[in-house]
ZADOVO-378416 format. One record per residue (C-alpha): residue number from 1; chain; x negated, y, z. Coordinates in Angstrom, 2 decimals, always signed. Example, Ala and Ser with C-alpha at 12.3 -4.5 7.8 and 13.67 -1.06 7.14 Angstrom:
REM residues 2
ATOM / num / cadena / u / v / w
ATOM / 1 / A / -12.30 / -4.50 / +7.80
ATOM / 2 / A / -13.67 / -1.06 / +7.14
END
This chain:
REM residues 324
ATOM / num / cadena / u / v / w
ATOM / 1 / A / +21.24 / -67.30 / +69.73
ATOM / 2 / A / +22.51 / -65.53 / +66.75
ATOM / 3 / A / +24.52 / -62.15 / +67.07
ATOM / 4 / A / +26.19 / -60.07 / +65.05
ATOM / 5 / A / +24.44 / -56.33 / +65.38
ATOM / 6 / A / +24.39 / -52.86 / +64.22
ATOM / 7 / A / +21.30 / -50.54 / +64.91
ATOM / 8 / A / +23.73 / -47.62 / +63.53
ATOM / 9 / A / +27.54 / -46.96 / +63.49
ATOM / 10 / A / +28.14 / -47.01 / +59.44
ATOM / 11 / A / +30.73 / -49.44 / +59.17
ATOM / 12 / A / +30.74 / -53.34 / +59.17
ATOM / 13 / A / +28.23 / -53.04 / +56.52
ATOM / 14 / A / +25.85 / -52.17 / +59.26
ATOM / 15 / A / +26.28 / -55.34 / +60.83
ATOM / 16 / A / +23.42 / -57.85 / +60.52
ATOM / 17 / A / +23.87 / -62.02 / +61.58
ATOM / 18 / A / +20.03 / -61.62 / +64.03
ATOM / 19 / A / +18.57 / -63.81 / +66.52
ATOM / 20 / A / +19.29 / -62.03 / +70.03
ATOM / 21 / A / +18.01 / -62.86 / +73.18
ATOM / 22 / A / +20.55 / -65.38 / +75.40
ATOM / 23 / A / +22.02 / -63.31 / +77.83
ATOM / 24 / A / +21.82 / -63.82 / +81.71
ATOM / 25 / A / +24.72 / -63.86 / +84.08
ATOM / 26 / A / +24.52 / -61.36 / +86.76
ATOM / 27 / A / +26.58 / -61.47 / +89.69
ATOM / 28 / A / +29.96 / -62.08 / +89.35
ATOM / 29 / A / +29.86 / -62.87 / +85.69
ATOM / 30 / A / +29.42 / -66.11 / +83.08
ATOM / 31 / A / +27.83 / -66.45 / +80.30
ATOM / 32 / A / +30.48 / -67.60 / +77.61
ATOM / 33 / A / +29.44 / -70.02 / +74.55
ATOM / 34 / A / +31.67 / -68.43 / +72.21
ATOM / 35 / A / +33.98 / -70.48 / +70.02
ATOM / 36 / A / +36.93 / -68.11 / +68.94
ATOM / 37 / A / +36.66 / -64.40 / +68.55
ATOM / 38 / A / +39.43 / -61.81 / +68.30
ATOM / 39 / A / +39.35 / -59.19 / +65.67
ATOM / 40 / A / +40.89 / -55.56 / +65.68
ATOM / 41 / A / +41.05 / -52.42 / +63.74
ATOM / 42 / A / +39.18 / -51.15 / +67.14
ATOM / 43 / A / +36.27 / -53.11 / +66.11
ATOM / 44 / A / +36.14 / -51.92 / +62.77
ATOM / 45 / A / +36.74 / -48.30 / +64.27
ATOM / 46 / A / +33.69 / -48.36 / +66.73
ATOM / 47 / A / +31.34 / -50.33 / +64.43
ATOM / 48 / A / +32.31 / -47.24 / +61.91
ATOM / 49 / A / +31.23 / -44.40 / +64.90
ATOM / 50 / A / +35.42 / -43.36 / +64.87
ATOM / 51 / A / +35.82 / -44.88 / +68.20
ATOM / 52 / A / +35.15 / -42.72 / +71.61
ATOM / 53 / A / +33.35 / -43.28 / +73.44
ATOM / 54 / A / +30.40 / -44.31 / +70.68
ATOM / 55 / A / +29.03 / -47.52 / +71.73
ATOM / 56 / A / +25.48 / -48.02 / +72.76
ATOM / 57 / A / +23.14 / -48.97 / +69.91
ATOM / 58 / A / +22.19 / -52.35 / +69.02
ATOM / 59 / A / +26.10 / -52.64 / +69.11
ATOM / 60 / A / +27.77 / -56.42 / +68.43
ATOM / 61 / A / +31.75 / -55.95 / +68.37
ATOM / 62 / A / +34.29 / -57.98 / +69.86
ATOM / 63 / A / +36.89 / -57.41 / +72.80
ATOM / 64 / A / +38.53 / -60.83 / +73.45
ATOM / 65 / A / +36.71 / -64.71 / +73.08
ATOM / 66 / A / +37.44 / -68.26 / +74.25
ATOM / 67 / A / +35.31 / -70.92 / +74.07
ATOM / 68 / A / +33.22 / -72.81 / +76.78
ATOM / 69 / A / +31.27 / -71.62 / +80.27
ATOM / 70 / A / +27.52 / -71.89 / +79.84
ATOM / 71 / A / +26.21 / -70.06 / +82.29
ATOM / 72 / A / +27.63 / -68.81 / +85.95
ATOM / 73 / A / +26.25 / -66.31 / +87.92
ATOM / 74 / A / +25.77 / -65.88 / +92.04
ATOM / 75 / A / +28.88 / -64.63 / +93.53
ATOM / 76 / A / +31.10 / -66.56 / +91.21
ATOM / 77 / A / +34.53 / -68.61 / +92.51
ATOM / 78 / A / +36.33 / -71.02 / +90.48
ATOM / 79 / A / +34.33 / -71.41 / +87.47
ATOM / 80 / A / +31.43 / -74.08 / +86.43
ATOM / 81 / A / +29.59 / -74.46 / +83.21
ATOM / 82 / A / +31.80 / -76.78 / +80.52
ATOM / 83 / A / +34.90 / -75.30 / +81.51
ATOM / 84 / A / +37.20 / -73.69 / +78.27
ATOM / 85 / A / +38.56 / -69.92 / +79.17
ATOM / 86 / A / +39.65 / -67.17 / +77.50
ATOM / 87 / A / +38.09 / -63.18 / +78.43
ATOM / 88 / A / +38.35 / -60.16 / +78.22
ATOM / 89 / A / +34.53 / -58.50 / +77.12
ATOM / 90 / A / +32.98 / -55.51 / +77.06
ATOM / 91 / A / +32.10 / -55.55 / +73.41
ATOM / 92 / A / +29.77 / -58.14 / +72.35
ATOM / 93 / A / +32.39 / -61.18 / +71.79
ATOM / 94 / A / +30.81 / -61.44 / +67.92
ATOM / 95 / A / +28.23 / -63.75 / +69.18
ATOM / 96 / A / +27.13 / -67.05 / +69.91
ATOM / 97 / A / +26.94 / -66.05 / +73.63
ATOM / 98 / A / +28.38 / -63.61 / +75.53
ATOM / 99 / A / +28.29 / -61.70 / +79.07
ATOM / 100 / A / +32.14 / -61.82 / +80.42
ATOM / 101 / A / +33.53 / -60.59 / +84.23
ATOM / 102 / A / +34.95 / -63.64 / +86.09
ATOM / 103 / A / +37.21 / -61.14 / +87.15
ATOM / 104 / A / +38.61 / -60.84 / +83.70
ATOM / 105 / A / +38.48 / -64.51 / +82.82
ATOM / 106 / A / +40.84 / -67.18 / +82.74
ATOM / 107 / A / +41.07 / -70.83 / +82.60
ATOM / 108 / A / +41.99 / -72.45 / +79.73
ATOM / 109 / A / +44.90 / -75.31 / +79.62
ATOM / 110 / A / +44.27 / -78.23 / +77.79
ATOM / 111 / A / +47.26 / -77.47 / +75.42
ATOM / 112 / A / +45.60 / -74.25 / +73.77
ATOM / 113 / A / +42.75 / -74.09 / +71.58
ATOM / 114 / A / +40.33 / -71.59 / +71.59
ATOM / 115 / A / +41.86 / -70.23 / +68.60
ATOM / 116 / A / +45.09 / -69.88 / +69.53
ATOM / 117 / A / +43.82 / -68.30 / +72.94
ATOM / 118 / A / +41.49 / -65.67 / +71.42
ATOM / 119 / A / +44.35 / -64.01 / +70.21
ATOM / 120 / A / +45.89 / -63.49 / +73.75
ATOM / 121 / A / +43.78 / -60.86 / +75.61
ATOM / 122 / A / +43.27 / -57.60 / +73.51
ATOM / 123 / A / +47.48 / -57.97 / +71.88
ATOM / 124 / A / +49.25 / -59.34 / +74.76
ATOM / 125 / A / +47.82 / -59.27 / +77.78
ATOM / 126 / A / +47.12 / -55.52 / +76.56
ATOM / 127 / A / +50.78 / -55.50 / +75.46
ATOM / 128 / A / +52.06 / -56.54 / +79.39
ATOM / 129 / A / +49.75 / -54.08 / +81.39
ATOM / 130 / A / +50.99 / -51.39 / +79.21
ATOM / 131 / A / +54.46 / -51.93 / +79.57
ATOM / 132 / A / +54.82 / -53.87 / +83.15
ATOM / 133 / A / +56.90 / -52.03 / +85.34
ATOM / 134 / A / +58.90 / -50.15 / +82.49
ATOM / 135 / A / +60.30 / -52.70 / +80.21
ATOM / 136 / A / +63.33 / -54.38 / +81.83
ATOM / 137 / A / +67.17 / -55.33 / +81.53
ATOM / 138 / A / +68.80 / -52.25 / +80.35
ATOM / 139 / A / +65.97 / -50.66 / +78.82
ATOM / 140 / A / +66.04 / -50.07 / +75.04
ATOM / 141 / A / +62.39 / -50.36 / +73.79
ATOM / 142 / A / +60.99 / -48.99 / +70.45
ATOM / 143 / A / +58.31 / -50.76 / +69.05
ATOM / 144 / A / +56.46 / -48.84 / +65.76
ATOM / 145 / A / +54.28 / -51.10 / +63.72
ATOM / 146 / A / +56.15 / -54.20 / +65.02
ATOM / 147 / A / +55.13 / -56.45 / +62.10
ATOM / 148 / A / +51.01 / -56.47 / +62.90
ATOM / 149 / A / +49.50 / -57.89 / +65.60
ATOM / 150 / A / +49.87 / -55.12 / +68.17
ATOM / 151 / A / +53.44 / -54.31 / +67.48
ATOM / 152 / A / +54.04 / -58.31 / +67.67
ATOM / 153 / A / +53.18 / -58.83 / +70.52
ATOM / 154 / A / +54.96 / -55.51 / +72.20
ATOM / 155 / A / +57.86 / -56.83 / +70.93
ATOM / 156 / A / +57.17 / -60.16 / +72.25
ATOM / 157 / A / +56.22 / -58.91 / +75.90
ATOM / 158 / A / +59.07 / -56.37 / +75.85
ATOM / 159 / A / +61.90 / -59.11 / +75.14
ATOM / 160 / A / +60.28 / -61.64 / +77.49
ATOM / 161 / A / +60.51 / -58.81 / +80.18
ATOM / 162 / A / +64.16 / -58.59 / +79.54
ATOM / 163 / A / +64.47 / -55.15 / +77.35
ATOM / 164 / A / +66.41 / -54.60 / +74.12
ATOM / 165 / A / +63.53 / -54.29 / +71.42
ATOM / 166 / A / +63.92 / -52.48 / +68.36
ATOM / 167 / A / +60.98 / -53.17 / +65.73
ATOM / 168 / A / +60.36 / -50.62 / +63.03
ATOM / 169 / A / +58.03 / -52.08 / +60.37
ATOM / 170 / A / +58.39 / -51.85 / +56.36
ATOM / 171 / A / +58.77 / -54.87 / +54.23
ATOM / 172 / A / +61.35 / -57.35 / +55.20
ATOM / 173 / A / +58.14 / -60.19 / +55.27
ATOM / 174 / A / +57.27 / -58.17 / +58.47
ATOM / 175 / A / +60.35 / -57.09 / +59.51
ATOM / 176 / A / +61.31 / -61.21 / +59.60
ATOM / 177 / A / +57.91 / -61.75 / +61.70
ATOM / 178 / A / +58.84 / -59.16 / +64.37
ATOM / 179 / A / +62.51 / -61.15 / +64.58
ATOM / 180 / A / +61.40 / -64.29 / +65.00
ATOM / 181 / A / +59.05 / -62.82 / +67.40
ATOM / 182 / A / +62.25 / -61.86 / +69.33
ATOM / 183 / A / +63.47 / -58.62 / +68.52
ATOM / 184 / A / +66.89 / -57.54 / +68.66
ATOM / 185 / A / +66.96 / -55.38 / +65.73
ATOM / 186 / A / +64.79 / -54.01 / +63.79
ATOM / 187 / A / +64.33 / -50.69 / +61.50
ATOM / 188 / A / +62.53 / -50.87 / +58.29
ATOM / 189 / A / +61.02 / -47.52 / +58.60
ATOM / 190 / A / +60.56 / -47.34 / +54.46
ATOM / 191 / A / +64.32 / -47.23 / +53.87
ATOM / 192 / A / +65.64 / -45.54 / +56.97
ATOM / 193 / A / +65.68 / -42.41 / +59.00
ATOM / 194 / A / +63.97 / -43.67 / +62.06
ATOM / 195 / A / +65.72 / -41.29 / +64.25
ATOM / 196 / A / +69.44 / -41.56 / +62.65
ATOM / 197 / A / +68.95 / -45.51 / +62.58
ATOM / 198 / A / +68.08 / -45.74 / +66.68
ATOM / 199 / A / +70.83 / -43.37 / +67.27
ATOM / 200 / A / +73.35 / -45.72 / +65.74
ATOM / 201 / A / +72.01 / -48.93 / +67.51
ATOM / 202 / A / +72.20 / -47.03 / +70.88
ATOM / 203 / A / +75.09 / -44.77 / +70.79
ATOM / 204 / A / +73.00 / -41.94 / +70.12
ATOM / 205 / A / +71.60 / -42.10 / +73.52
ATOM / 206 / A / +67.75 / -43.25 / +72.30
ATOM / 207 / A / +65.29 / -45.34 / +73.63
ATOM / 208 / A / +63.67 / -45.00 / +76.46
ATOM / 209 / A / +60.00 / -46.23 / +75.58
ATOM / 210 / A / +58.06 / -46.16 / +72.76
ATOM / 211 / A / +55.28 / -48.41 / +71.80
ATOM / 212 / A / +53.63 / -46.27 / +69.61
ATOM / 213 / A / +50.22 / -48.60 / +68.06
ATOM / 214 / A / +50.88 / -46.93 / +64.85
ATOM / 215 / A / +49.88 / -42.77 / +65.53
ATOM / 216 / A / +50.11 / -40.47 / +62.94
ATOM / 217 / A / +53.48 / -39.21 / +61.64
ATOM / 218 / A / +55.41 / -42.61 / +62.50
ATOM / 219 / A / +54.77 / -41.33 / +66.36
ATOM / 220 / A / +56.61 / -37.62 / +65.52
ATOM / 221 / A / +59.49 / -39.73 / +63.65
ATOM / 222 / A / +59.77 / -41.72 / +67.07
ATOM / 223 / A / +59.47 / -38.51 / +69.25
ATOM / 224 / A / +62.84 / -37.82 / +67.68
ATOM / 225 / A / +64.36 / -40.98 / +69.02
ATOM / 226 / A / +63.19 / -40.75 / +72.29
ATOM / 227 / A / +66.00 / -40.68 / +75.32
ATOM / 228 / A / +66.07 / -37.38 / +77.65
ATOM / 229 / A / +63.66 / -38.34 / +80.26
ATOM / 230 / A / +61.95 / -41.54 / +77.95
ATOM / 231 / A / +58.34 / -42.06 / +77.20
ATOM / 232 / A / +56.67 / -42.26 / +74.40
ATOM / 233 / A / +53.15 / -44.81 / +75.05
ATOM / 234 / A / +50.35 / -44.34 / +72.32
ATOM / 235 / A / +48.50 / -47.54 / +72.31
ATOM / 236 / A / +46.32 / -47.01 / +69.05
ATOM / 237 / A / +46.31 / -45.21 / +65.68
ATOM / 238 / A / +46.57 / -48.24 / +63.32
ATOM / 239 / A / +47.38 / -45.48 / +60.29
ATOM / 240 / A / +44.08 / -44.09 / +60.98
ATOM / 241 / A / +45.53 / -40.98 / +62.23
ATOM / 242 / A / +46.23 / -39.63 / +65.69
ATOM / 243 / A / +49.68 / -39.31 / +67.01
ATOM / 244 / A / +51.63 / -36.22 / +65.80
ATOM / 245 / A / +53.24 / -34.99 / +68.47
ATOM / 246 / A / +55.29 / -31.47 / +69.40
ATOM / 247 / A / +54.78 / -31.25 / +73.18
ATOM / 248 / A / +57.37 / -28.71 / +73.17
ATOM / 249 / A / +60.28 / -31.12 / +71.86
ATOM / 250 / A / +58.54 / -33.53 / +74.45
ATOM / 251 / A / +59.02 / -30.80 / +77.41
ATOM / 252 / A / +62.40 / -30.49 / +76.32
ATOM / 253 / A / +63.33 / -33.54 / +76.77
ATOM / 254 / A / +62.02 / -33.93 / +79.87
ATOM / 255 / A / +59.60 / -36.49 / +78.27
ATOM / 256 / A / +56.33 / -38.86 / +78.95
ATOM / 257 / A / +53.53 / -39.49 / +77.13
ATOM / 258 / A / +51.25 / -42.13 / +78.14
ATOM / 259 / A / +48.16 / -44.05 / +76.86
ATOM / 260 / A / +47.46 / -47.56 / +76.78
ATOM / 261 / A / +43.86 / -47.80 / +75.59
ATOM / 262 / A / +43.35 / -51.68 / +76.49
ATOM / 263 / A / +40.04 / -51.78 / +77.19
ATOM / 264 / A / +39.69 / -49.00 / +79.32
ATOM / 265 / A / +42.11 / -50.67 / +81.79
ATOM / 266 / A / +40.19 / -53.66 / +81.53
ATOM / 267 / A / +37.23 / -52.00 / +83.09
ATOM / 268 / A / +39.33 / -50.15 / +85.26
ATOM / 269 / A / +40.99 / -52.58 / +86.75
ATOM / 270 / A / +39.59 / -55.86 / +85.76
ATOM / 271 / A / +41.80 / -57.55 / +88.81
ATOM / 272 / A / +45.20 / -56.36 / +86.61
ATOM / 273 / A / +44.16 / -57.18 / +83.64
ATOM / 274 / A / +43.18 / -60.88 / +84.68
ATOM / 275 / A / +46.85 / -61.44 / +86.34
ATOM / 276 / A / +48.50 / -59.66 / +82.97
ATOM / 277 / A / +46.04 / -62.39 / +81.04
ATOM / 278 / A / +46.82 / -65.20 / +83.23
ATOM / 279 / A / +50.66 / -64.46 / +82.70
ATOM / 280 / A / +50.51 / -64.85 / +78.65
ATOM / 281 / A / +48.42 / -67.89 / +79.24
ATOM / 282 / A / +50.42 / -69.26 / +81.44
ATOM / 283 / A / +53.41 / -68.59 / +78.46
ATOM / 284 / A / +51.16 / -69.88 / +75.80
ATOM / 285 / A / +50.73 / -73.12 / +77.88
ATOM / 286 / A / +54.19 / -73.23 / +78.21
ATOM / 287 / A / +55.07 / -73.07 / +74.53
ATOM / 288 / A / +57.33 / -69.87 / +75.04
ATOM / 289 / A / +54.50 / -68.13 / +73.64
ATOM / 290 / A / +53.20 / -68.64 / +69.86
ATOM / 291 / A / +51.12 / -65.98 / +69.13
ATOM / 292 / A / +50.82 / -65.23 / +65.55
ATOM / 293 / A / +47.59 / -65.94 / +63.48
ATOM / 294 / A / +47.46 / -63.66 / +59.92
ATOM / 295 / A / +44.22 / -64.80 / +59.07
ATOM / 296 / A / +41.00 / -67.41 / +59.99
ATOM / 297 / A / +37.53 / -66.70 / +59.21
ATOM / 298 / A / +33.80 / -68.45 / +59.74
ATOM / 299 / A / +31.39 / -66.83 / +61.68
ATOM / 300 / A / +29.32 / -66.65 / +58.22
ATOM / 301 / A / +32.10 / -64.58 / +56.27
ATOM / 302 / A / +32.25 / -62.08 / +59.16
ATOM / 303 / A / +32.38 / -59.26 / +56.49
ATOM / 304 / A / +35.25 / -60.82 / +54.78
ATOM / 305 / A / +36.91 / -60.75 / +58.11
ATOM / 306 / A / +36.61 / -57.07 / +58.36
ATOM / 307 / A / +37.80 / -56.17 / +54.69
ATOM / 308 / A / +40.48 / -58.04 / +55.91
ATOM / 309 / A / +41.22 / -55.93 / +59.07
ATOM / 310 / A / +40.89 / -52.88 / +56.98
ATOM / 311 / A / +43.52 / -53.58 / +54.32
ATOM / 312 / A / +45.92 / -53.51 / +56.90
ATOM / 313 / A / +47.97 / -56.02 / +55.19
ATOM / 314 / A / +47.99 / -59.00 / +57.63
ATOM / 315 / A / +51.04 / -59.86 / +60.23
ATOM / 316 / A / +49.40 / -61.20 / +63.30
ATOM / 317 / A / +45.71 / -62.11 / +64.27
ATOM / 318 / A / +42.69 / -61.92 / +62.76
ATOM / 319 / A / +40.26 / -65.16 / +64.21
ATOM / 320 / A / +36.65 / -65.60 / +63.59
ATOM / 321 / A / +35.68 / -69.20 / +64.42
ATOM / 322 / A / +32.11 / -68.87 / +66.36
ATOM / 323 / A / +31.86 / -72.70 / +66.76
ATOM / 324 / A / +32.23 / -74.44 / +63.82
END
């Protein structure tokens, strides 16, 4: 099969289309023949040696795939070889093949292609376990970055959960993606005080969460917006910088700060991370879902897809089609 591989963490550059050897399912796992891939800026980070922990070397990137079953290993329920899902991976989804957890898998309905469903797992799915249990009626959300693909599909998860979003983008191209994508106002963060502008949409009382994909000094401007008692969740550092962020301002508001590092909670707790998946499947299916595709690339222009990922500049997901 062919894979995508780097034998050293120098960027996508390093990456190399080589035959690999097809894997074997172990137990409790399938072997995936990969027809969709998700891309992310924590692809481009690990393949670049920014990302800890440093992958294991030969390293193939990828974190989310669809496509069909080809192998399944002992211990398996509920699966057989030819059926479509959609996974969660442990790296590795940039190939023709790949190992994937039944635990983290999910069937695939008829009604969503494989491209449409790679761009579920990593965004949303990620988006609901991070924000389960916090985002509800009543509760004013602030999502940073809320025209890419992250901040998309916070806002998306957080209004489907029944919060007040406010997205805080720049550009009114993005600013219009993050309201269609349902949120109730939104902030463009290039012509506004972030802090003054939340105060007047809440009465000066704040928000109470913060979805915070952005880092750098977006996540101090947000720290200022926070409600006494609210949380503040950093779930990347799209900027390419970590989160600023005064601890002391945060003590004195009695404040939270949380992580939401994806794929850590994947292999954590693969069993949450499959119901979270199944649940923006199961919204996908329904058409209440539309994720948002930015950009579509062939397996062969892989480094195309990257430079892509890198400028920043798309609204949505970045695809790489595996089985064309």
């Amino acid at each position: 099969m062919k894979a995508y591989r780097a034998h050293r963490l120098a960027g996508p550059q390093s990456l190399a289309l080589e035959e690999a050897e097809v894997p074997e399912p172990g137990f409790g796992e399938l072997v995936v023949a990969v027809e969709a891939a998700g891309l992310h800026l924590a692809d481009l980070a690990a393949v670049s040696g920014e990302r800890l922990p440093r992958p294991g070397l030969p390293f193939t990137p990828g974190l989310e795939v669809a496509g069909k079953i080809a192998a399944v290993g002992d211990g398996t329920v509920g699966f057989e070889p030819g059926q479509s899902v959609v996974a969660f991976v442990p790296w590795g989804g940039l190939a023709e093949r790949v190992i994937a957890r039944a635990e983290t898998c999910v069937a695939l309905p008829d009604r969503l292609t494989p491209l449409q469903a790679a761009a579920l797992p990593v965004a949303y799915a990620g988006a609901l376990l991070a924000l389960a249990g916090k985002a509800g009626p009543g509760v004013n959300v602030l999502v940073l970055g809320a025209g890419a693909q992250a901040g998309l599909a916070a806002v998306w998860v957080a209004k489907a959960l029944g919060a007040r979003v406010i997205g805080v983008s720049t550009g009114e191209d993005r600013l219009a993606h993050a309201r269609e994508h349902g949120a109730d106002d939104v902030i463009d963060a290039g012509l506004a005080a972030l802090a003054s502008a939340v105060g007047e949409l809440t009465d000066e009382k704040g928000v109470e969460f913060v979805f915070d994909p952005v880092g750098g000094d977006a996540s101090a401007a947000a720290l200022d917006a926070l409600a006494s008692g609210g949380c503040l969740i950093s779930a990347g550092f799209a900027s390419g910088k970590p989160p600023v962020v005064d601890v002391v301002q945060l003590f004195s508001r009695g404040g939270r700060l949380l992580t939401a590092n994806t794929p850590f909670e994947v292999a954590r707790d693969g069993a949450a991370a499959r119901m979270a998946l199944d649940c923006v499947v199961a919204w996908a299916a329904s058409g209440t879902l539309e994720p948002r595709v930015a950009a579509q690339f062939a397996f062969a222009d892989l480094r195309h897809a990257f430079d892509y990922v890198a400028s920043r500049k798309g609204s949505g997901a970045v695809i790489v089609r595996i089985g064309d």
